[in-house]
N, CA, C and O atoms as CSV, one atom per row, in Angstrom:
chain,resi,resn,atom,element,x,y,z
A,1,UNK,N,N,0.844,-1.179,0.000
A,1,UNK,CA,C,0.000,0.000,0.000
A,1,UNK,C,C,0.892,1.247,0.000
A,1,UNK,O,O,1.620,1.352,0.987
A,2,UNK,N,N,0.979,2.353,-1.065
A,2,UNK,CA,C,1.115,3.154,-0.921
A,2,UNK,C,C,1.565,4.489,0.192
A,2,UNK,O,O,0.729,4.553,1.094
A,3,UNK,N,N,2.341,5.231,0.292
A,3,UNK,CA,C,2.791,6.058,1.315
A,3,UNK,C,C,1.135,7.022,0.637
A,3,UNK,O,O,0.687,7.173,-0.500
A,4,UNK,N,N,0.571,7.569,2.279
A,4,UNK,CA,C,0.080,8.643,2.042
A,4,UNK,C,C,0.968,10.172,3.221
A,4,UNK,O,O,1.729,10.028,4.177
A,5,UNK,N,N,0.559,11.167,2.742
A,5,UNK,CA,C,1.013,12.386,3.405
A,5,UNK,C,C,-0.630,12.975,4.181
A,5,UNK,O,O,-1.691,12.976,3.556
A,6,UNK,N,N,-0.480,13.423,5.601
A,6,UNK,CA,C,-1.562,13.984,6.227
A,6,UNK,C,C,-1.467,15.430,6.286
A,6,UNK,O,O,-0.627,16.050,5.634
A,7,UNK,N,N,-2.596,16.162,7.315
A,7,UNK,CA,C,-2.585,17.159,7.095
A,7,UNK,C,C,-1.561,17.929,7.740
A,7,UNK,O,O,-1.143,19.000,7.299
A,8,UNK,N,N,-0.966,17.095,9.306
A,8,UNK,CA,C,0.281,17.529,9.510
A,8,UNK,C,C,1.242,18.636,9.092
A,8,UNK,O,O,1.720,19.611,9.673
A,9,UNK,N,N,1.396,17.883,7.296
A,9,UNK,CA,C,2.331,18.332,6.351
A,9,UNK,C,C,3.012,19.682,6.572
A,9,UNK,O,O,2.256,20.654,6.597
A,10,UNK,N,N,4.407,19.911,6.749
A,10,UNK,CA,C,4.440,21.363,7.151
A,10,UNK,C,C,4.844,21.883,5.848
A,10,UNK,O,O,5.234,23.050,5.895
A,11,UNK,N,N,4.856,21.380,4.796
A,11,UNK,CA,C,5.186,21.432,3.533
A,11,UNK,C,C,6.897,22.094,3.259
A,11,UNK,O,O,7.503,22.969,2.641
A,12,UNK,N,N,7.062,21.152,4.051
A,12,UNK,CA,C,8.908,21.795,4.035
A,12,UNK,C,C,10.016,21.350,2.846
A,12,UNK,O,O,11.163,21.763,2.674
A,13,UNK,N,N,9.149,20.232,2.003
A,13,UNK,CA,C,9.821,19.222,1.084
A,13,UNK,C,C,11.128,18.267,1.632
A,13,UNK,O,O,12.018,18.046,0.812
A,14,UNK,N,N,11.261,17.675,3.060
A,14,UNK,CA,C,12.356,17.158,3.156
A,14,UNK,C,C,12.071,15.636,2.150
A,14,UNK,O,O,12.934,15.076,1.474
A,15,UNK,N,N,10.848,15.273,2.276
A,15,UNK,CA,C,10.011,14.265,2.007
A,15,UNK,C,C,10.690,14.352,0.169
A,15,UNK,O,O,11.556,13.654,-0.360
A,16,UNK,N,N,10.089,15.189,-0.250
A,16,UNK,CA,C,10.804,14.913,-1.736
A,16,UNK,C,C,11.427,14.958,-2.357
A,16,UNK,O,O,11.333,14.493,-3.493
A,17,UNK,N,N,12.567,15.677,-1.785
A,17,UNK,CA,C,14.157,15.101,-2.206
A,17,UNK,C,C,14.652,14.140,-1.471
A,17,UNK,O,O,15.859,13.905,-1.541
A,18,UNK,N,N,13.877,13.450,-0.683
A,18,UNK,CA,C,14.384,11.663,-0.767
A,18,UNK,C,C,13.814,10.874,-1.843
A,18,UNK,O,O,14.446,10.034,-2.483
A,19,UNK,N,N,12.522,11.194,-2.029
A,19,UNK,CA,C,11.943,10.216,-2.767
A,19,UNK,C,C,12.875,9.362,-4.145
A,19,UNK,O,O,12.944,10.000,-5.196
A,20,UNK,N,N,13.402,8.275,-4.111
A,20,UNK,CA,C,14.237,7.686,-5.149
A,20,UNK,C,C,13.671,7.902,-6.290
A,20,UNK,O,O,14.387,8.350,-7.186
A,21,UNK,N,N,11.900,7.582,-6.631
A,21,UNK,CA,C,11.044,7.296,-7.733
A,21,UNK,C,C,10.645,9.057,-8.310
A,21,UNK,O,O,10.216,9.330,-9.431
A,22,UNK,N,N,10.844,9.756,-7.531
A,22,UNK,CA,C,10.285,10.865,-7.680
A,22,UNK,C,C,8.646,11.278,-7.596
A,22,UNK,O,O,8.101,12.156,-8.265
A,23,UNK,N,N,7.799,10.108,-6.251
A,23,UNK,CA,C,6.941,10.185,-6.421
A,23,UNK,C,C,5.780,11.373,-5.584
A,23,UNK,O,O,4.561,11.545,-5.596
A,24,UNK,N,N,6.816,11.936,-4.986
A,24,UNK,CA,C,6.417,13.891,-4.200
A,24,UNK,C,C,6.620,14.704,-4.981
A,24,UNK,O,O,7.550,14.849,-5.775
A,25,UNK,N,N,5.318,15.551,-4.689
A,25,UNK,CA,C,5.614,16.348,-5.670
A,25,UNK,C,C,4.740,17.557,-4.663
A,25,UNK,O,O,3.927,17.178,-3.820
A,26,UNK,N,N,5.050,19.074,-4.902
A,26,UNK,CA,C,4.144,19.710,-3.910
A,26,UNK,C,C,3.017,20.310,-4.790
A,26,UNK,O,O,3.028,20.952,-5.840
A,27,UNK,N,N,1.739,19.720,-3.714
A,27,UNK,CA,C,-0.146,20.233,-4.203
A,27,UNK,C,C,0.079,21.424,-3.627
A,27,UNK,O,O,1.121,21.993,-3.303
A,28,UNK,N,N,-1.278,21.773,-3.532
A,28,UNK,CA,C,-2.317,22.888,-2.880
A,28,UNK,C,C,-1.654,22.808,-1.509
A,28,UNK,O,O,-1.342,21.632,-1.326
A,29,UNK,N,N,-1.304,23.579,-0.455
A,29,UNK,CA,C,-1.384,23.631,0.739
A,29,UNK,C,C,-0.201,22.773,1.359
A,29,UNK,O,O,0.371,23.126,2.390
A,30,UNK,N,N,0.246,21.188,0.396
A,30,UNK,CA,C,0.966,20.626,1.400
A,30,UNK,C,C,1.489,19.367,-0.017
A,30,UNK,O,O,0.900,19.386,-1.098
A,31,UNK,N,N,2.477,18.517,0.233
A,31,UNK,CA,C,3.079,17.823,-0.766
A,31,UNK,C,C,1.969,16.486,-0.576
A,31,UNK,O,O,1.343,16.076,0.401
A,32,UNK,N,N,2.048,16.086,-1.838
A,32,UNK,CA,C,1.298,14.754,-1.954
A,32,UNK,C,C,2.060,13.450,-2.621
A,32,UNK,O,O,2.960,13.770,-3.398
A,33,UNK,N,N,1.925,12.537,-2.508
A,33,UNK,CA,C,2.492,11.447,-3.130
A,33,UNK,C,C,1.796,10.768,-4.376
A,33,UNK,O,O,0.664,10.389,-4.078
A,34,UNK,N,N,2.118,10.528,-5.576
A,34,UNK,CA,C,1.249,9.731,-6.357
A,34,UNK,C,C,1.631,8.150,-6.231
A,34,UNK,O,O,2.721,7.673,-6.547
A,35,UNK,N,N,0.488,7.415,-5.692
A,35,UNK,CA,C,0.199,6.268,-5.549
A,35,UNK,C,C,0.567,5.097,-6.162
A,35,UNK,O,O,0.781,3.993,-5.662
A,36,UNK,N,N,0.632,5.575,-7.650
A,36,UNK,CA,C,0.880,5.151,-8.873
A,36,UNK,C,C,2.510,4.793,-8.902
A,36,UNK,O,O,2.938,3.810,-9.506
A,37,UNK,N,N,3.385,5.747,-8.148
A,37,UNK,CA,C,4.984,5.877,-8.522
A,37,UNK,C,C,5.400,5.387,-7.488
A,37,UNK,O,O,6.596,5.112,-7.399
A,38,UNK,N,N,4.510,5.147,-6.421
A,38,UNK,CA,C,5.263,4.954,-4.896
A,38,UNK,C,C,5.653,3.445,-5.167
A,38,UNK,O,O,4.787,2.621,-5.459
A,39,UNK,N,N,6.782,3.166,-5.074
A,39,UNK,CA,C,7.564,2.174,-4.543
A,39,UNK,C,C,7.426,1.658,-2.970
A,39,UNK,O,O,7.798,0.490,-2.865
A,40,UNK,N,N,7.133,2.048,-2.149
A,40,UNK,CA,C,7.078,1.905,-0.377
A,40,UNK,C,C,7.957,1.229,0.105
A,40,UNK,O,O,7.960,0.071,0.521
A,41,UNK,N,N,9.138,2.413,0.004
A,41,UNK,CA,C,10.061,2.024,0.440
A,41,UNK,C,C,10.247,2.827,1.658
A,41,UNK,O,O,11.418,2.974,2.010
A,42,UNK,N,N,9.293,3.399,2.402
A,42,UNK,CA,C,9.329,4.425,3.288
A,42,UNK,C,C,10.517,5.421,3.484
A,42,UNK,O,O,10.726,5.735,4.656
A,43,UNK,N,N,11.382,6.006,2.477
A,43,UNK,CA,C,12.346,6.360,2.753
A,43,UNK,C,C,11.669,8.091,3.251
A,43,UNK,O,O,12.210,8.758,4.133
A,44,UNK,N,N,10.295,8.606,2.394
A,44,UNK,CA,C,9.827,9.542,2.886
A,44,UNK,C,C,9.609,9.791,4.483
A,44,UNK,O,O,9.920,10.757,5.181
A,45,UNK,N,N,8.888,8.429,4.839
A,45,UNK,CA,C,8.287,8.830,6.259
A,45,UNK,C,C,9.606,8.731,7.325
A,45,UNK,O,O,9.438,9.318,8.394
A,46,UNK,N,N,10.590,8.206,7.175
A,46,UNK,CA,C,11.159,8.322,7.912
A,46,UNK,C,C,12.183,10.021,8.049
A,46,UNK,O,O,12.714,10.494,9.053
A,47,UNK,N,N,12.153,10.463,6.914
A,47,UNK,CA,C,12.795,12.137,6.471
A,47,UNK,C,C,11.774,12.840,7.255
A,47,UNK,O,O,12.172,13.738,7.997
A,48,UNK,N,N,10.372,12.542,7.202
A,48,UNK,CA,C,9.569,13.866,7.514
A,48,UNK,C,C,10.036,14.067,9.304
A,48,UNK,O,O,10.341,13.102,10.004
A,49,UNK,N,N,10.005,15.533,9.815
A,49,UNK,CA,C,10.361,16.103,10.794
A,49,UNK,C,C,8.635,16.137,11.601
A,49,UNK,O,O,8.592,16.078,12.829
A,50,UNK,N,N,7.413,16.228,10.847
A,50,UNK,CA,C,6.043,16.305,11.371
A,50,UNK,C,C,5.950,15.040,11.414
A,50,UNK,O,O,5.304,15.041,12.462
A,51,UNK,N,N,6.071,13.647,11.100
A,51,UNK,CA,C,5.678,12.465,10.863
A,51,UNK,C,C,4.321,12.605,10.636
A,51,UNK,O,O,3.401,12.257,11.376
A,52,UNK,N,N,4.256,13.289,9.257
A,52,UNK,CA,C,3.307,13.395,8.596
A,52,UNK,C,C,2.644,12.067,7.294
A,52,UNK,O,O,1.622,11.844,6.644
A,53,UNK,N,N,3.826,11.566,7.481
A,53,UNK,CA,C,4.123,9.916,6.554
A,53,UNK,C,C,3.944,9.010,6.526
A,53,UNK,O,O,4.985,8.392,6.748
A,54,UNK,N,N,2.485,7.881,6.235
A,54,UNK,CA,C,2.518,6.806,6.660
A,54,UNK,C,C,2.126,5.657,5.729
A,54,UNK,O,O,1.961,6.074,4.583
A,55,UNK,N,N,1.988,4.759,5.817
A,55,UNK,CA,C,1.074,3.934,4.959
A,55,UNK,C,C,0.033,3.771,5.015
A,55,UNK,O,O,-0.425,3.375,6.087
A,56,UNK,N,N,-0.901,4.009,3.815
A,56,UNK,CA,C,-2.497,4.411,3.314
A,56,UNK,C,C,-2.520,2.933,3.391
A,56,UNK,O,O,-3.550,2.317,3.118
């Protein structure tokens, strides 16, 4: 299952310059992950500083 991002998000991008796949990218208000690219390799959730990162 997929990494999702909550509302947490402080939208700081540490989250997507880890991403290996390039699957962060920043939305409206806060970064989102596409589902589609995620590999789940959690390398995001463990970067985020909000532990805003988890598995959907």
């Amino acid at each position: 299952m997929a990494y999702v991002i909550s509302d947490a998000c402080l939208s700081c991008g540490s989250c997507a310059g880890e991403c290996p796949v390039g699957a962060i990218s920043e939305g409206e208000g806060q970064f989102v992950i596409d589902a589609d690219a995620c590999i789940e390799c959690g390398t995001c959730a463990a970067v985020c500083p909000a532990s805003a990162i988890s598995q959907g």
